[in-house]
N, C-alpha and C positions, 0 to 999 in steps of 0.2 A: 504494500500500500504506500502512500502520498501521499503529500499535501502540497501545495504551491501557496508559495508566502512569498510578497515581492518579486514576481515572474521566480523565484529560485523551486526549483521540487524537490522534497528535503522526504526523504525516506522512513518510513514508520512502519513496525512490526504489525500482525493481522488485527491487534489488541489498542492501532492508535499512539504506542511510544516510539518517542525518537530513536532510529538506528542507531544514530551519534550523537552523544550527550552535546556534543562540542559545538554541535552546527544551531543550537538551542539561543535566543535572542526572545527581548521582549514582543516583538510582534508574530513571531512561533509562538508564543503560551499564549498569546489574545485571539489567534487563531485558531486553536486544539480548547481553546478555553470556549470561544463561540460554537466551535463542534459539542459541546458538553453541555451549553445552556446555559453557561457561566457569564456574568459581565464585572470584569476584575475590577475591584475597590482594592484603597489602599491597605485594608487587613487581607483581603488575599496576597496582594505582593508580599506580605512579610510572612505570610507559610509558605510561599513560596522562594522566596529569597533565604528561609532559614532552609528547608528544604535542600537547597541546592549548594549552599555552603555547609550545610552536615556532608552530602556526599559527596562534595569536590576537596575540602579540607580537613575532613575528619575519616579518611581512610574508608570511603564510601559507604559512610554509615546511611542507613535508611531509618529513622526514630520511628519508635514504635509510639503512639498516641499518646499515653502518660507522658512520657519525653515533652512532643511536642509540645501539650498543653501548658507544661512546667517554664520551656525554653521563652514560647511565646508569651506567655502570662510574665516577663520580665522586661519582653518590649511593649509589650501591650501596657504596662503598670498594674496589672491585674489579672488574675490568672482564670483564662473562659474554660469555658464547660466544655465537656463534648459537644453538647448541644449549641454553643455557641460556632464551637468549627464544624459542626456539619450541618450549618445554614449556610456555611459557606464553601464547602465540596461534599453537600449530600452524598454522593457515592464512597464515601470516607476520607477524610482531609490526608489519611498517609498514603491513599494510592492515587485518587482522583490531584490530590494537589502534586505528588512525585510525576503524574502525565505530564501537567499544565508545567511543572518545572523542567519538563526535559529531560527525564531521569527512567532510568531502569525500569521494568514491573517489578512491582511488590511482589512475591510471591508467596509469605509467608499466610499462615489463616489468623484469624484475630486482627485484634489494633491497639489494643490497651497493655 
């Protein structure tokens, strides 16, 4: 599969992820985020900005939900709910947000 972002066609697994993490920019996740139904607010970009610097400079970690909640509730100044981050990637903030960030599938079960 495909996608065309700025006349470029940027390669994506049958599941919608980026082939190459690398070739990932903000108008790729506004694009893969419009495929999803998503219309990115400034709290998405920071699950998705934490997202992508856990797995660019922390040895390709992928945070498991606790995590994230913790991480974000530090730049947030308050620490959301689940229910808070999945207003904001219904399909679960650690796999639907790791899409929109460019990043690997999850593959693990759970999220907390």
């Amino acid at each position: 599969m495909a996608i065309e972002v700025n006349g470029k066609t940027i390669e994506t697994t049958e599941s919608g992820y980026l082939v190459d993490a690398n070739q990932w920019d903000e108008d790729i996740a506004k694009v893969i985020a419009d495929g999803e139904g998503i219309e990115l607010t400034d709290k998405h970009w920071d699950v998705i900005r934490y997202l992508r610097d856990e797995y660019l400079n922390n040895n390709q970690n992928q945070p498991m939900e606790r995590q994230l909640l913790k991480d974000i509730g530090k730049v947030w100044g308050a620490k959301p709910t689940s229910k808070d981050v999945y207003k904001l990637f219904p399909l679960a903030p650690t796999k639907q947000g790791t899409k929109i960030a460019g990043l690997p599938e999850v593959h693990r079960k759970g999220g907390y």
